[in-house]
N, C-alpha and C positions, 0 to 999 in steps of 0.2 A: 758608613761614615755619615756625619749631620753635621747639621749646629746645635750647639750649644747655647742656650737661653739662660740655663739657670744656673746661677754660680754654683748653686749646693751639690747640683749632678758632678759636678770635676773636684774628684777626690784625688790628694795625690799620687803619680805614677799615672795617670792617664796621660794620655801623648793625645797632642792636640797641633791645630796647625793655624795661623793668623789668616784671616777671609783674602785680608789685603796686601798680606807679606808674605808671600810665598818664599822672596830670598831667604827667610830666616831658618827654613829647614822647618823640621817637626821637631817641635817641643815636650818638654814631660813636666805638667803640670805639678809645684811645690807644695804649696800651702792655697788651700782657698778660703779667706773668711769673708765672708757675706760678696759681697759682688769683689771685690776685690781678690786676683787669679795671680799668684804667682809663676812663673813659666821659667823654663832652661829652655831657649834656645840653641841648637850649635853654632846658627850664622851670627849672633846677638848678642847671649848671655842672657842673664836671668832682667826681665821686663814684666812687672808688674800692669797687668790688664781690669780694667771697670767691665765688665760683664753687663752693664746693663750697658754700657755705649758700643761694646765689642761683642758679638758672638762667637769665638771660638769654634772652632770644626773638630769635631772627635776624628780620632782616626784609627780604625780598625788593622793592627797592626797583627793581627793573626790569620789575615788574608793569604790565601795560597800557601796556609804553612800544612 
């Protein structure tokens, strides 16, 4: 698991997680176009994220499988 820096690395279906909203759950990134991240949250809903203001955390969802 990291951060994420660069909008273009979150393609959709990456699941990712807010640095500073852990309430939100883990999300699966929608659409990315240029810094601009679309996200599904379960705790939220869909929150459109600035990638150069926000780093995003990937999250390695094939852990322990």
């Amino acid at each position: 698991m990291g951060f994420v820096n660069d909008g273009a690395a979150l393609a959709p279906g990456v699941r990712v997680r807010h640095p500073d909203r852990s309430d939100w759950g883990i999300g699966q990134v929608q659409s990315a176009i240029g810094s601009r991240i679309t996200v599904n949250f379960p705790h939220c809903g869909k929150v459109t994220i600035n990638a150069d203001v926000v780093a995003l955390v990937a999250v390695d969802t094939d852990v322990g499988a």
